[in-house]
C-alpha positions, 0 to 999 in steps of 0.5 A, spaced: 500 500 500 502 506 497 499 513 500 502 519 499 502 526 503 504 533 503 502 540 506 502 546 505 502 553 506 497 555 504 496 563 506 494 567 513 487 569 517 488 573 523 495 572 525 494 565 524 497 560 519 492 556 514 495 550 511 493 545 505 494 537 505 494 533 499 492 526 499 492 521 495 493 512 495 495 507 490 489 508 485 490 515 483 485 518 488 487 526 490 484 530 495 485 536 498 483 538 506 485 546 508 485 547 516 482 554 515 473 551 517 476 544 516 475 544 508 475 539 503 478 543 498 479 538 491 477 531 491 479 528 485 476 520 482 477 517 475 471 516 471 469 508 468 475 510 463 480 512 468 479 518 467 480 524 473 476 529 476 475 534 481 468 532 483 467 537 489 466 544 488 471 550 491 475 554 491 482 555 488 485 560 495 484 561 501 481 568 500 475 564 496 473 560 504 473 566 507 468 570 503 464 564 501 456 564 503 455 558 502 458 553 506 461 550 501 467 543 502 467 545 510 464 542 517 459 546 519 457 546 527 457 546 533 450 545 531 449 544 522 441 546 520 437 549 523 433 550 529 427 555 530 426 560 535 434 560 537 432 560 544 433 553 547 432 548 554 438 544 555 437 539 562 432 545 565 436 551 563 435 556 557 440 559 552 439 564 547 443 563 541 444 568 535 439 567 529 438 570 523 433 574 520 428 569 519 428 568 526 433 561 527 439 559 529 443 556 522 448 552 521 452 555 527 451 562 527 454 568 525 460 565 525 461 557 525 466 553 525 466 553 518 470 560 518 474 558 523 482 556 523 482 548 526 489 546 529 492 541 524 496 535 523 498 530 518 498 522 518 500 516 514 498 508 517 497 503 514 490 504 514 491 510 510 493 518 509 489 523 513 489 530 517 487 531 524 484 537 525 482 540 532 478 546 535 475 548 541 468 552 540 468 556 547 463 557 553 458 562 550 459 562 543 454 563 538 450 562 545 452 555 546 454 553 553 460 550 554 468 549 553 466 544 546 472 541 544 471 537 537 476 533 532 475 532 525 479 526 523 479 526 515 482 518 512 483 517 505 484 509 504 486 504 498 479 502 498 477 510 495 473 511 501 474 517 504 472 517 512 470 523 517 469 522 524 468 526 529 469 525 536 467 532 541 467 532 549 464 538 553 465 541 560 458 543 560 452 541 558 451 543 551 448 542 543 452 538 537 450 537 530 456 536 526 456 535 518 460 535 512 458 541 508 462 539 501 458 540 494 458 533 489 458 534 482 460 527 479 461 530 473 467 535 474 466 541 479 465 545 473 460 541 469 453 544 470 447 541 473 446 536 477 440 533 475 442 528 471 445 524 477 441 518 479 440 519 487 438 512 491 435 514 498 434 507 501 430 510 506 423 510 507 421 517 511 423 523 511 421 530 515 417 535 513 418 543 513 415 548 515 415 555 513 422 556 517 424 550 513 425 546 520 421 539 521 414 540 522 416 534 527 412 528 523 416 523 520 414 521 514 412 516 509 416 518 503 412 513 498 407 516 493 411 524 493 417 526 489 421 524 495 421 517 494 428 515 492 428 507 494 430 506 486 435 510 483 432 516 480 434 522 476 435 528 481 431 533 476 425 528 474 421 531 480 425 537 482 421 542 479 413 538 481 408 542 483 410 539 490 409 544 496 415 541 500 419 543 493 416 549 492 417 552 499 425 550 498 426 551 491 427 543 490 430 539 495 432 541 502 430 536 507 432 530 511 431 523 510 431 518 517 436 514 517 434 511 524 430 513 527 434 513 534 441 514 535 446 507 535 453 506 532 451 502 526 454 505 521 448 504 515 448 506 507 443 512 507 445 514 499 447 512 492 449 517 487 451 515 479 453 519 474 450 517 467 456 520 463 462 519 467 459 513 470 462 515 477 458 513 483 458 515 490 456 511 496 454 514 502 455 510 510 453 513 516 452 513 524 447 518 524 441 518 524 438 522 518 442 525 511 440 531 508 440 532 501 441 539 498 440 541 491 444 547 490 438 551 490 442 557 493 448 558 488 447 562 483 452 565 478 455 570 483 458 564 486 466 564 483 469 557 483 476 553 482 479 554 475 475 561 474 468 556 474 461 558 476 457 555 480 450 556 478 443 554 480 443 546 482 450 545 481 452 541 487 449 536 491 450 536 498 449 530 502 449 532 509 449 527 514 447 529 521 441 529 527 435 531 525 434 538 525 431 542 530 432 536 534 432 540 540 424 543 540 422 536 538 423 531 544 421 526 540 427 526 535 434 522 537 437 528 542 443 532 540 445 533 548 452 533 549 453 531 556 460 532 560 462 526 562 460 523 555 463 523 548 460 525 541 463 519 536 460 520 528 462 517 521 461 518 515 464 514 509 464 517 502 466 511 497 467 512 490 467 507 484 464 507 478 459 502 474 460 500 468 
């Protein structure tokens, strides 16, 4: 088994140095992770010809993450998603997060961990070639209590896999949702829609939302509506369906159940195949849901890699996490974070192809 790993200065954000490491294993597989929101920069897998591509959108400089609106390649928290109100109860005592316009708490807040500088430092095993990357969210931040210190441990191995896991440990009670936030287009970064890729959820629920885009709480069937993705099904064939869950969101941006309550199984929530490049993405998780998120936000003032646009549904985001608004819905698996405890999640990215 052959891995190779090298890093990089990759330029400064308040007095602090931003690396970039790349990554690669014996079948020609790159990727690129920045410490600056723990980002996965490039991603590069061959084609049913062997031929390569980046297939994760980004930017070429560090600047780009610094100015990016749209989360794009990095982990979100300490709590991804959403959550309504921003004002939560946690073991009896209440916190106010920071919100947004619309009245709830996103994605971490004003400033998450997605625009943070994590401590960083390389590997090389027999298991494979990854980055550790560490940061201590502290008490009171973005209105979360506690001391929450999070590691993202990024591996790379020979089976063309790449796994994310997270570990988290808290001195106060507190919340976490963590997810990776990277846009796929397995066509090539630059290649345009994504509504061609066959998406395969074999999931038989998934949470409603309501005007907030938060789950109104059912979970439910997804037989018989445009959210049934048990077979392999072009992204595009009911995207633009008279659906108000669609229309409300402008296409997919909802949560599919992947358990309905929290274990360490780790469990296939998602398949992706490209029909022209016949690449495919497979998607194993710990957690309890995945998010699917369309690109409905990007638009042509997102300026990528090489000088690309990003437009309209251009990259599929495949975020696996908790349910969102987990802590209004006692229902839902918690997202407590107790002292005393460990927060432990893995997500695995596999890539092939089918010929």
């Amino acid at each position: 088994m052959k891995y190779h790993i090298s890093q990089h200065h990759w330029g400064n954000f308040n007095n602090q140095q931003i690396f970039r490491y790349q990554l690669s294993n014996d079948h020609g597989v790159k990727v690129s992770i920045t410490n600056f929101g723990a980002a996965i920069q490039s991603l590069s897998v061959p084609d049913h010809q062997g031929n390569m591509a980046d297939v994760v959108l980004g930017y070429d400089d560090l600047q780009g993450y610094v100015d990016d609106q749209f989360y794009i390649g990095t982990i979100v928290g300490r709590f991804a998603n959403r959550i309504a109100g921003g004002k939560v109860e946690i073991n009896g005592t209440t916190h106010q997060l920071t919100v947004k316009d619309g009245g709830f708490h996103h994605h971490g807040g004003k400033v998450g961990f997605n625009k943070k500088v994590w401590q960083s430092q390389s590997f090389n095993n027999e298991d494979g070639v990854g980055v550790i990357l560490e940061y201590l969210s502290k008490d009171g931040e973005e209105g979360f209590p506690g001391n929450l210190t999070t590691t993202v441990t990024y591996t790379l191995n020979n089976h063309s896999q790449l796994i994310v896991d997270f570990d988290a440990v808290t001195d106060q009670s507190t919340l976490i949702n963590l997810t990776q936030h990277a846009y796929f287009n397995l066509a090539g970064h630059n290649n345009g829609s994504i509504l061609d890729h066959q998406l395969q959820l074999p999931l038989a629920d998934y949470l409603p939302v309501n005007a907030m885009q938060v789950p109104e709480g059912t979970i439910t069937p997804v037989s018989g509506t445009p959210f049934d993705f048990t077979e392999p099904t072009a992204i595009g064939k009911r995207i633009n369906d008279d659906n108000p869950q669609l229309v409300l969101s402008r296409g997919y941006d909802h949560s599919w159940v992947v358990k309905k309550q929290d274990s360490a199984e780790l469990k296939l929530a998602a398949t992706v195949f490209e029909p022209t490049s016949k690449r495919v993405l497979n998607v194993f998780t710990t957690e309890p849901a995945i998010h699917i998120y369309t690109g409905n936000f990007l638009d042509e003032t997102c300026i990528g890699k090489q000088n690309s646009n990003y437009p309209f549904r251009s990259g599929l985001c495949l975020e696996t996490q908790h349910y969102p608004d987990a802590p209004n819905k006692p229902h839902f698996p918690s997202t407590v974070l107790n002292p005393g405890e460990q927060f432990k999640s893995r997500t695995i990215f596999e890539f092939g192809v089918n010929d």
